[in-house]
TORBAVO-422419 format. One record per residue: residue number from 0; x, y, z of N, C-alpha, C in turn. Coordinates in steps of 0.05 Angstrom, whole numbers. Layout:
! TORBAVO-422419
 resi   n_px   n_py   n_pz  ca_px  ca_py  ca_pz   c_px   c_py   c_pz
  NUM      X      Y      Z      X      Y      Z      X      Y      Z
...
This chain:
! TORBAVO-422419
 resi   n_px   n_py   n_pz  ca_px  ca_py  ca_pz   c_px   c_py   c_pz
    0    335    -98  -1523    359   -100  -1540    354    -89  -1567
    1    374    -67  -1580    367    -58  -1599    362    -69  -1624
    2    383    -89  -1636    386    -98  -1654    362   -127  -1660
    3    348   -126  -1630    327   -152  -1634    301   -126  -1644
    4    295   -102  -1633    280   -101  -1634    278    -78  -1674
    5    304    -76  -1682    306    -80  -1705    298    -95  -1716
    6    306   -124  -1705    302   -146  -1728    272   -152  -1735
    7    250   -145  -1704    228   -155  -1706    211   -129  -1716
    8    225   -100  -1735    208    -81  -1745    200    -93  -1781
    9    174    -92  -1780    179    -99  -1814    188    -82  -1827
   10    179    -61  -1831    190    -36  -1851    227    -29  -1849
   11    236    -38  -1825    263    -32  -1826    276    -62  -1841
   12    259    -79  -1831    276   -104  -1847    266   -111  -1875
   13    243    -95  -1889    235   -103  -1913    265    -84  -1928
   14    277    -55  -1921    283    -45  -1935    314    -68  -1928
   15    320    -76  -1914    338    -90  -1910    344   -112  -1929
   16    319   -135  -1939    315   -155  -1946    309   -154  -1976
   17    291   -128  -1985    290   -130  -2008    315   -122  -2028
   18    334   -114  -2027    365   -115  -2041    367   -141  -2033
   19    372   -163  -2019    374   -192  -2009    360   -195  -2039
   20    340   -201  -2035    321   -213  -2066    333   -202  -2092
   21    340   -180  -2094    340   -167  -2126    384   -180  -2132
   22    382   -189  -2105    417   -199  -2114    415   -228  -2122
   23    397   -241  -2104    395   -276  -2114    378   -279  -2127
   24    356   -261  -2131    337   -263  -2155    338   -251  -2175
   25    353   -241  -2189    345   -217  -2204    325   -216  -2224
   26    310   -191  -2236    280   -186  -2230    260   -191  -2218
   27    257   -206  -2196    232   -207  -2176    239   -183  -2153
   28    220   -181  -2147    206   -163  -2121    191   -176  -2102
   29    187   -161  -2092    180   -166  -2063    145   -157  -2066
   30    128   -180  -2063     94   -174  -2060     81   -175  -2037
   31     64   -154  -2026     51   -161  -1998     65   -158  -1972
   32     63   -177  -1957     69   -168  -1930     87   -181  -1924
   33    109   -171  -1903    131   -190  -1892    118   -199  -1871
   34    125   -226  -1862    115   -245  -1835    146   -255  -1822
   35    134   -252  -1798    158   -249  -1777    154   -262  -1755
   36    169   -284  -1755    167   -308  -1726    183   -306  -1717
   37    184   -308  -1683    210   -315  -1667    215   -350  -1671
   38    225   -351  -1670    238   -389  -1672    248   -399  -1647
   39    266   -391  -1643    279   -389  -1621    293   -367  -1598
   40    298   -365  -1581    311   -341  -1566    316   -350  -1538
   41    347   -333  -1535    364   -344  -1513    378   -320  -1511
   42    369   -304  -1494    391   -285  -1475    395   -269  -1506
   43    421   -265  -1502    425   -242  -1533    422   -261  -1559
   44    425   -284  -1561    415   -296  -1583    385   -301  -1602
   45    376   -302  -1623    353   -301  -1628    355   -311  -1658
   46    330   -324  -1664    323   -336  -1686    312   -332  -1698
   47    305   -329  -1721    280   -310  -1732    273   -325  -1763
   48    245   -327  -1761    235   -328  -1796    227   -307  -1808
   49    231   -305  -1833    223   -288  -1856    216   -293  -1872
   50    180   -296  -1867    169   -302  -1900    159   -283  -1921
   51    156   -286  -1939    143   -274  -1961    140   -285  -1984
   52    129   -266  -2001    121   -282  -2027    139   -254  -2056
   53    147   -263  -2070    160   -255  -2095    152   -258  -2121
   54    149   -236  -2135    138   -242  -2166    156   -229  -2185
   55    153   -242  -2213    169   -224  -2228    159   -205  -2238
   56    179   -181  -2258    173   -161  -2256    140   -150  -2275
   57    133   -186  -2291    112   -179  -2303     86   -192  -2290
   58     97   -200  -2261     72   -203  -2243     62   -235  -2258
   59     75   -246  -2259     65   -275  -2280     67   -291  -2262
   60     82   -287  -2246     92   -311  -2232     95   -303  -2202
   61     86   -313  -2183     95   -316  -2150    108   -344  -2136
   62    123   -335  -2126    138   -355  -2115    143   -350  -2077
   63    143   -364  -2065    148   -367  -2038    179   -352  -2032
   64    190   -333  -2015    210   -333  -2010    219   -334  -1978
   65    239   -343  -1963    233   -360  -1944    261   -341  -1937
   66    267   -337  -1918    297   -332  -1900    300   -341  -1872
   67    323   -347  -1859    325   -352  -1832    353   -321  -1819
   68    338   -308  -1799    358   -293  -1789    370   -299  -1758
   69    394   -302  -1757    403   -317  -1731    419   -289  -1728
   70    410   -271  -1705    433   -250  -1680    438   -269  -1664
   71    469   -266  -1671    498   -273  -1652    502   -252  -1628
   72    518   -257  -1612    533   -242  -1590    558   -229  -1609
   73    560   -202  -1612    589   -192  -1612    590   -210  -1649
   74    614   -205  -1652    619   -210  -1685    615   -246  -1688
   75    597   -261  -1670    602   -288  -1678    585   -288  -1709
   76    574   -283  -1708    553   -287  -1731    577   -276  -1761
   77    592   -268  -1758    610   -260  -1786    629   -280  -1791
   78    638   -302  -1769    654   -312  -1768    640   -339  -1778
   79    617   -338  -1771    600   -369  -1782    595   -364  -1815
   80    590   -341  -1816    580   -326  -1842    599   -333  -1861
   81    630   -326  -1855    652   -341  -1869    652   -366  -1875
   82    644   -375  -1851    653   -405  -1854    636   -422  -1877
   83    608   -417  -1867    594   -427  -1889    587   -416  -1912
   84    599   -397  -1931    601   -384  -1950    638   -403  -1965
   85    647   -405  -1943    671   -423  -1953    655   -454  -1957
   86    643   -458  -1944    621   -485  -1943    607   -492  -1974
   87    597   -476  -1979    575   -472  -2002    598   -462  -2029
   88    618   -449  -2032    630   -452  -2044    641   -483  -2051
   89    652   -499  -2026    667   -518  -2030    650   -546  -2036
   90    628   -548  -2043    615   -563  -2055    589   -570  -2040
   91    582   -552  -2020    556   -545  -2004    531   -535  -2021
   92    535   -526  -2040    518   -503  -2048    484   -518  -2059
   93    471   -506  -2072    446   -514  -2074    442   -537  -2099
   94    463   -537  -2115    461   -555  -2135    482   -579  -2124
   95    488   -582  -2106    508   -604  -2102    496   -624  -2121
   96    520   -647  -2129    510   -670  -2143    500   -683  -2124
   97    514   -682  -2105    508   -717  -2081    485   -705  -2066
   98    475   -683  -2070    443   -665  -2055    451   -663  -2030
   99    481   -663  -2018    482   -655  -1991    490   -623  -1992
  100    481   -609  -1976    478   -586  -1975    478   -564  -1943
  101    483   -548  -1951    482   -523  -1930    462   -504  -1932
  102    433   -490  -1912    426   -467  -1921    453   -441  -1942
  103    436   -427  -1960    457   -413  -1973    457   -386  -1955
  104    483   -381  -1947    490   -357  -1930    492   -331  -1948
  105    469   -317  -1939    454   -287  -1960    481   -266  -1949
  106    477   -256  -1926    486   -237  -1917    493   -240  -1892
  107    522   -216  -1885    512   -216  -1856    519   -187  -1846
  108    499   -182  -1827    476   -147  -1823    493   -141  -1805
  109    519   -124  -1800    538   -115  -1772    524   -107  -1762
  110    503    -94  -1770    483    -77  -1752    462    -81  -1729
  111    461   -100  -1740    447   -122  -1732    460   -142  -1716
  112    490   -155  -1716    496   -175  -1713    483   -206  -1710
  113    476   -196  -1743    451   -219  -1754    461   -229  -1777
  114    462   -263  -1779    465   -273  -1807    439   -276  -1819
  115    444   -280  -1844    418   -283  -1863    426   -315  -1883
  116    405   -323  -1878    420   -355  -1896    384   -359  -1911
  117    385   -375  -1928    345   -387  -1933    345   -403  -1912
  118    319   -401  -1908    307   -423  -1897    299   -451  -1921
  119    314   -479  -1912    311   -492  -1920    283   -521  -1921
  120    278   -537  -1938    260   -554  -1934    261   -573  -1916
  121    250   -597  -1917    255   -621  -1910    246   -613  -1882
  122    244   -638  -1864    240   -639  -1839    264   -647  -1815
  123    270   -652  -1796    290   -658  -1775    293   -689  -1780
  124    320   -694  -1789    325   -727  -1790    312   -736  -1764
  125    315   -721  -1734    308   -734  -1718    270   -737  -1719
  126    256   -719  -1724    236   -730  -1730    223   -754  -1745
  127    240   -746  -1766    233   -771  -1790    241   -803  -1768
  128    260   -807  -1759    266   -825  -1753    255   -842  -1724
  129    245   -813  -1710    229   -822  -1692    206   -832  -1700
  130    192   -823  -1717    160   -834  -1733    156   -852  -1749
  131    186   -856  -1762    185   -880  -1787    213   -880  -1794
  132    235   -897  -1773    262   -899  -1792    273   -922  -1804
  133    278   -915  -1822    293   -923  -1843    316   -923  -1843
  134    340   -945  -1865    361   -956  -1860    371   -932  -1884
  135    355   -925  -1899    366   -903  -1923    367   -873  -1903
  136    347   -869  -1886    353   -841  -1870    383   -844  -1861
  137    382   -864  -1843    407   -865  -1824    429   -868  -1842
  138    436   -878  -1857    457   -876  -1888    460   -849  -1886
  139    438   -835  -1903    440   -802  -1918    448   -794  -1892
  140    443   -795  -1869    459   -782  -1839    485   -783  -1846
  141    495   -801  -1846    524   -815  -1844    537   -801  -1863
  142    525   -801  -1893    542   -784  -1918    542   -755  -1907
  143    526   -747  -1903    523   -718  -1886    547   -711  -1872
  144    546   -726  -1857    568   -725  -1836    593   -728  -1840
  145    602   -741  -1866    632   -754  -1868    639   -736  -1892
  146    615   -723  -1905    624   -703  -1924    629   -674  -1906
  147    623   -671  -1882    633   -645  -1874    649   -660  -1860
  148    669   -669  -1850    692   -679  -1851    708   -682  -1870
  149    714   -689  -1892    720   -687  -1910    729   -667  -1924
  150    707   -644  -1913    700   -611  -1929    739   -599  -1927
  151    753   -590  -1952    774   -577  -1955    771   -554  -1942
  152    765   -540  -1919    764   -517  -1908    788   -517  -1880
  153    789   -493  -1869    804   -491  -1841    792   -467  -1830
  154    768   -473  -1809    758   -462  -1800    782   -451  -1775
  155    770   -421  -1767    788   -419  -1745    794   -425  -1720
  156    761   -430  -1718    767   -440  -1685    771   -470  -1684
  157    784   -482  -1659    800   -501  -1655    785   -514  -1625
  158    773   -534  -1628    761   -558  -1602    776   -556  -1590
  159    778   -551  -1565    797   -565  -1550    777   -583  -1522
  160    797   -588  -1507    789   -611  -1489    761   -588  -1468
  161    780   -566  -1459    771   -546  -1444    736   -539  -1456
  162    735   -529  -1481    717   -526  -1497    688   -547  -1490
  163    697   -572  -1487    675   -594  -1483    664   -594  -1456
  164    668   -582  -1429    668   -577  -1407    651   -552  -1409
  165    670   -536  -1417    652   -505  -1416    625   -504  -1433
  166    624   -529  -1442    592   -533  -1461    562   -546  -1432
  167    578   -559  -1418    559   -562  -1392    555   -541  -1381
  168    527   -536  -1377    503   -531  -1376    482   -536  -1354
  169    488   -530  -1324    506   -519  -1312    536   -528  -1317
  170    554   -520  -1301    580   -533  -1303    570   -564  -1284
  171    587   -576  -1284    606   -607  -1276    596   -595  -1236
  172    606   -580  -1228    608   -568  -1203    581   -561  -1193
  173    565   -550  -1214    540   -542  -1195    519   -570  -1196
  174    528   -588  -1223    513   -609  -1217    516   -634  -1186
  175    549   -629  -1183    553   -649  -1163    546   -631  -1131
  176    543   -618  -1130    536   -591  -1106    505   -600  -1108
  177    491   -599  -1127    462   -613  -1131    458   -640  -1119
  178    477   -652  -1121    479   -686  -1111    501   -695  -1110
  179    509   -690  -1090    539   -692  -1076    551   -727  -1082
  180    527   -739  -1077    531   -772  -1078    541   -785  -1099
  181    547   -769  -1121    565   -774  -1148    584   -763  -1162
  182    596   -733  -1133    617   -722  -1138    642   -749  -1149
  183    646   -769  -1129    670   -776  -1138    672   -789  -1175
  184    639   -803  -1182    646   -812  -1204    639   -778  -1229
  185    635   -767  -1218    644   -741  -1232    670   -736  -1236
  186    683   -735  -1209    710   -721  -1213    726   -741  -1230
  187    724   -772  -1230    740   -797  -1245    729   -790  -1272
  188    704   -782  -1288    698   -780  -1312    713   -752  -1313
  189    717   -731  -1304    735   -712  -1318    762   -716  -1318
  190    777   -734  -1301    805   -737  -1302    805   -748  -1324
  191    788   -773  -1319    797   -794  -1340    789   -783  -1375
  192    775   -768  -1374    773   -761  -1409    800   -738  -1410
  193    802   -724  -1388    828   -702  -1393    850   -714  -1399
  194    857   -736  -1389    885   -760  -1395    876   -774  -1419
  195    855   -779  -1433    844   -800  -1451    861   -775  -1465
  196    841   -756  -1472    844   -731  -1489    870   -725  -1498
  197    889   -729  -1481    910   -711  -1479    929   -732  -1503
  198    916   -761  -1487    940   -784  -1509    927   -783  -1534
  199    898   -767  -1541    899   -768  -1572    905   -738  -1582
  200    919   -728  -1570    921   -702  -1590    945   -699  -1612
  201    946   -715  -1618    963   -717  -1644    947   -731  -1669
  202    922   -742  -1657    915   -743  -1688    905   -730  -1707
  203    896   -732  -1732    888   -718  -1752    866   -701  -1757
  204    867   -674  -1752    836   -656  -1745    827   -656  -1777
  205    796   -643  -1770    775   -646  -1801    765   -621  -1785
  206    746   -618  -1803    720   -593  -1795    708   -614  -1786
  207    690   -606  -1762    679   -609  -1738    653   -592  -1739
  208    625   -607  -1736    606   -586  -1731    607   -573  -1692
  209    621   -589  -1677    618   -579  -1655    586   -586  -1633
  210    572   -595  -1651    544   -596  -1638    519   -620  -1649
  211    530   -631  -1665    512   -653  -1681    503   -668  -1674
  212    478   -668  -1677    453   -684  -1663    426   -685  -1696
  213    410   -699  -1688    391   -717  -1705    375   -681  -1711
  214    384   -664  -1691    358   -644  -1706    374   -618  -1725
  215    400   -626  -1724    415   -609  -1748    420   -619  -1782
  216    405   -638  -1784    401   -645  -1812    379   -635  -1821
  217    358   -631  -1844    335   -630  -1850    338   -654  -1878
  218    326   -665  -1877    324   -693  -1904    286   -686  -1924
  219    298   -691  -1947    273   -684  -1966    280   -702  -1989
  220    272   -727  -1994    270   -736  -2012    297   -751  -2014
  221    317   -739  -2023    345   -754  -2024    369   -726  -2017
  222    358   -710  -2007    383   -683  -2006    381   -686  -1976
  223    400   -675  -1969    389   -669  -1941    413   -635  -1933
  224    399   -621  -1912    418   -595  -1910    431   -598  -1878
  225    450   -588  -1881    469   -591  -1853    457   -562  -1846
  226    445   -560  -1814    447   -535  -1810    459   -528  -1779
  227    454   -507  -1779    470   -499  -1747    499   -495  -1746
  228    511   -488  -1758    546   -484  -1763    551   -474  -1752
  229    543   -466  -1723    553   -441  -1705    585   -443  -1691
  230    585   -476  -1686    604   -490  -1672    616   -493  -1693
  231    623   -498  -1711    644   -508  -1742    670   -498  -1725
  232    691   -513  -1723    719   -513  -1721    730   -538  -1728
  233    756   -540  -1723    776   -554  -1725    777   -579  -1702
  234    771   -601  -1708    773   -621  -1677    769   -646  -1691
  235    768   -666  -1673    772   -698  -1675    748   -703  -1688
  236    745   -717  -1718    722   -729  -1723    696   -740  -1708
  237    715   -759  -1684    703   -776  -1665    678   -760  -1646
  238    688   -730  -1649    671   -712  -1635    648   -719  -1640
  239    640   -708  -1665    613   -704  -1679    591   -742  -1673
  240    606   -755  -1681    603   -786  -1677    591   -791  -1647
  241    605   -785  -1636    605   -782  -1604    580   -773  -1589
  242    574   -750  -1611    544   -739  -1603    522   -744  -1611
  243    523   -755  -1641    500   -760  -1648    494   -798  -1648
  244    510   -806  -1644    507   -839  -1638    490   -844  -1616
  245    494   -819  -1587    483   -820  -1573    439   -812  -1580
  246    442   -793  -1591    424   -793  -1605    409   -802  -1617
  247    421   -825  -1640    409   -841  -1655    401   -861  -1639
  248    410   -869  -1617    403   -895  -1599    373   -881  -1590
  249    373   -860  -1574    346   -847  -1560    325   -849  -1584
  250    331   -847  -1606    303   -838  -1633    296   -864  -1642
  251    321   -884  -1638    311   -914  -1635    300   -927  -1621
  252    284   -919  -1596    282   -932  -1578    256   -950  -1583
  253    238   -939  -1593    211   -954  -1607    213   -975  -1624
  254    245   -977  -1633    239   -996  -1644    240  -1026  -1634
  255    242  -1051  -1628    240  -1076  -1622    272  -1066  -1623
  256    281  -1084  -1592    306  -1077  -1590    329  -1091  -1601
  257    318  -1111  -1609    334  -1138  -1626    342  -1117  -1652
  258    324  -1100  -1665    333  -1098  -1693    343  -1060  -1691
  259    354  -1052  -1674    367  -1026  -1660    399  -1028  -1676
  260    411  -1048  -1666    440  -1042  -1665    440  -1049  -1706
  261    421  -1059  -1717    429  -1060  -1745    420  -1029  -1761
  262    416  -1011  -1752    419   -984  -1759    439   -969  -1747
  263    447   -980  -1721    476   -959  -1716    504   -972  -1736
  264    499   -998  -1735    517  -1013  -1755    518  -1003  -1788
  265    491   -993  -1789    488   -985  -1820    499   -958  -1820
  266    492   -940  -1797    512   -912  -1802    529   -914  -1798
  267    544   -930  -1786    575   -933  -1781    586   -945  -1813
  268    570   -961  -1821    578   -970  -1847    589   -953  -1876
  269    559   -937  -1865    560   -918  -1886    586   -888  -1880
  270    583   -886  -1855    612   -865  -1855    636   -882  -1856
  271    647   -899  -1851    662   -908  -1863    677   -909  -1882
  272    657   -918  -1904    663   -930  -1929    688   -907  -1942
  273    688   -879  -1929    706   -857  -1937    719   -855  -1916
  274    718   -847  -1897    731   -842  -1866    747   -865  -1857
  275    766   -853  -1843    795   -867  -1827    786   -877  -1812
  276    782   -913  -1806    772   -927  -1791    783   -928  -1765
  277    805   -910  -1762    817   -908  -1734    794   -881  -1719
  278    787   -871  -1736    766   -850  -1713    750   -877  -1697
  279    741   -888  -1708    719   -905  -1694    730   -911  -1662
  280    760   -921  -1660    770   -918  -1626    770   -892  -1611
  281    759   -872  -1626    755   -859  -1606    730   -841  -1599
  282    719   -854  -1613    690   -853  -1606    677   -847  -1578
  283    685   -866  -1560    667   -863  -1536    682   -850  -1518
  284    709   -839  -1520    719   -817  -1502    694   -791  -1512
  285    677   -779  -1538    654   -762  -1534    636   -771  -1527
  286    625   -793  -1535    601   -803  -1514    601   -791  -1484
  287    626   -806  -1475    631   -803  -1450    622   -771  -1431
  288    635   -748  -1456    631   -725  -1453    605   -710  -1462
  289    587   -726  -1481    564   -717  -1476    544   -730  -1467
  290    550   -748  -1453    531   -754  -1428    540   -743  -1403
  291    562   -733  -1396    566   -709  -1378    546   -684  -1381
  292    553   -680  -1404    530   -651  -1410    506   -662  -1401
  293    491   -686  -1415    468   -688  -1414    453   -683  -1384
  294    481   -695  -1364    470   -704  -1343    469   -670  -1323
  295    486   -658  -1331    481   -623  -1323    464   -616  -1340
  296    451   -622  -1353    420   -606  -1361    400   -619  -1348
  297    407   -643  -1345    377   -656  -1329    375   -640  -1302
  298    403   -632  -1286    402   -619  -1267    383   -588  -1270
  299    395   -578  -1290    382   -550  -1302    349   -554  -1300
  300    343   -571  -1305    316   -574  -1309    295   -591  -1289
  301    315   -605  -1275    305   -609  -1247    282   -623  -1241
  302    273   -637  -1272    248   -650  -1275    243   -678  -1254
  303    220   -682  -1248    215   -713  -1229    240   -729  -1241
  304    250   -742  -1229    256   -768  -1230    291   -757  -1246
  305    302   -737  -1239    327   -732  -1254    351   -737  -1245
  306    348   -744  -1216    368   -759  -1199    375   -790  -1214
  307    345   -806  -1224    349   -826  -1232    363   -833  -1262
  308    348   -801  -1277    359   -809  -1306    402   -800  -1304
  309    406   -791  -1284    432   -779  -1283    438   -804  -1282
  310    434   -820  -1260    458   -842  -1249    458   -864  -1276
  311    434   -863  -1296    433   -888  -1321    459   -871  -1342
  312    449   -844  -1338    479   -846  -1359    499   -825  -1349
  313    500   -825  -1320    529   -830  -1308    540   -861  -1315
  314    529   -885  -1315    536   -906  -1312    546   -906  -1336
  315    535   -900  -1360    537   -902  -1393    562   -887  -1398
  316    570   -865  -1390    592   -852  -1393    617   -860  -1375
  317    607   -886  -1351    638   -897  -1341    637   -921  -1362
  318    617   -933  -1371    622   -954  -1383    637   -950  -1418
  319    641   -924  -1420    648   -920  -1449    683   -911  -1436
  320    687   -911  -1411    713   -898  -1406    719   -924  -1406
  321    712   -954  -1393    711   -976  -1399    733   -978  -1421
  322    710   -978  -1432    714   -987  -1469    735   -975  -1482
  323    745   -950  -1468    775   -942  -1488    789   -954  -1464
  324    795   -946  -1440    820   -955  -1421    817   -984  -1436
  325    802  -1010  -1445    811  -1030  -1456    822  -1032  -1482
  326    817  -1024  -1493    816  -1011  -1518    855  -1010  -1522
  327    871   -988  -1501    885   -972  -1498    905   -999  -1483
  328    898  -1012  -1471    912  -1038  -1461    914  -1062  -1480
  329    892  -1063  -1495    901  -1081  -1516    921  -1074  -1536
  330    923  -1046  -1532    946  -1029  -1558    978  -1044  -1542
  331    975  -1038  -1517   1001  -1052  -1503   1006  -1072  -1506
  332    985  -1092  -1505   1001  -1119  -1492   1014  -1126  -1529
């Protein structure tokens, strides 16, 4: 692929990168050698680090300079590029007061169909919390989260029901073809969220990360950066909630199970305290839908024992359909 094997030339990307520096730095340069890691890679997608080191122009001083380059498919990467450049404008940027933040979006390379953002500090909330969590991590999560909700933007693209389906991984079909013996409570978990879905589409959309989970934060001290904006659209708060609740339960699991539910209580607390307490009912119509996914990747991966982890949260995703069909009956009587 051409534009990967651009990205991974140094001499084509120093001449690339160094205008990058002389725009957000002005007078430093570029010292020594560029270093170049793959991060990640998927089919036409790819991840990339860019380190170096920068001095000014009287050589007094060196400083670390850090970039992340993400190639998209086709123009996605210009459309994220927007978004989070409207992000960082709208009170994302590196000096936020409240230290919540976005990598800052440098550029983006058509040529490449590559964005350029820094690479940011801190480590993966989900790490931190798996090794040592805290009732202040799981808070700064929560502000994270209710401030890009919140965020005054209108991203273009729009969640829809269809959208959360086409995110399984295989599809819904090749997992039940895999194990036929849970086609039917397959086919009842997609009716029933398609009808759940359908009676909430009148309520009130926010920006949506589309994908939020414990390893799209990075936390350092008291800031923490939202990253991954690839998914950013328009959709039900409850989405984002939906996915990473599920999450925060798994990075809890070490802990004594008595004192578990007083950290999901504390993030729920803490988003709150700004957010429309009516998202909270609809919460587990996403659960529901991303333990579908989960359970078509276990298939993908086909590891020992994946028949067994499917049916624990197949069960978890009828028991959250549970919880709204009651939910939805108590609104009647």
């Amino acid at each position: 692929m051409l534009p990967l094997r651009l990205a991974l030339n140094d001499q084509v990307m120093l001449g690339i990168l160094e205008p990058l520096i002389s725009t957000r730095v002005a007078d430093w340069s570029l010292v020594g050698t560029l270093n170049i890691e793959v991060l990640r890679q998927r089919k036409s997608r790819c991840v990339i680090a860019y380190r170096m080191t920068i001095h000014d122009h009287n050589q007094e001083c060196h400083l670390p300079f850090h970039v992340i380059g993400k190639i998209f498919k086709g123009k996605k990467g210009e459309e994220v590029h927007a978004n989070m450049k409207k992000l960082w404008k709208g009170g994302f940027g590196e000096c936020a007061p409240d230290g919540l933040s976005i990598p800052e979006p440098l550029a983006y390379l058509p040529g490449l169909s590559m964005l350029v953002q820094t690479e940011v500090p801190g480590r993966q909330a989900g790490l931190l919390l798996k090794t040592q969590p805290t009732m202040k991590l799981v808070r700064q999560l929560a502000r994270t989260l209710g401030k890009l909700h919140s965020a005054s933007i209108t991203p273009p693209r729009h969640w829809k029901f269809e959208d959360h389906i086409l995110r399984c991984h295989p599809a819904p079909q090749v997992l039940t073809a895999a194990y036929p013996s849970i086609q039917k409570k397959v086919d009842y978990l997609l009716d029933s969220t398609r009808c759940i879905s359908e009676s909430f589409s009148h309520v009130p959309l926010a920006p949506v990360h589309g994908d939020f989970h414990l390893g799209q934060v990075h936390l350092h001290d008291n800031r923490s950066w939202l990253l991954d904006l690839d998914g950013l659209g328009l959709g039900d708060p409850a989405l984002d909630l939906g996915n990473v609740i599920i999450s925060l339960r798994g990075k809890l699991k070490k802990l004594p199970e008595q004192e578990r539910p007083a950290y999901i209580e504390g993030f729920y607390q803490e988003y709150f305290q700004e957010m429309d307490p009516d998202i909270a009912q609809r919460i587990p119509l996403y659960e529901a839908l991303s333990y579908l996914r989960r359970c078509c990747k276990k298939q993908r991966t086909s590891k020992v024992g994946w028949k067994d982890r499917v049916n624990e949260m197949m069960k978890n995703a009828l028991a959250c359909i549970d919880r709204l069909e009651n939910n939805r009956l108590g609104e009647t009587l």
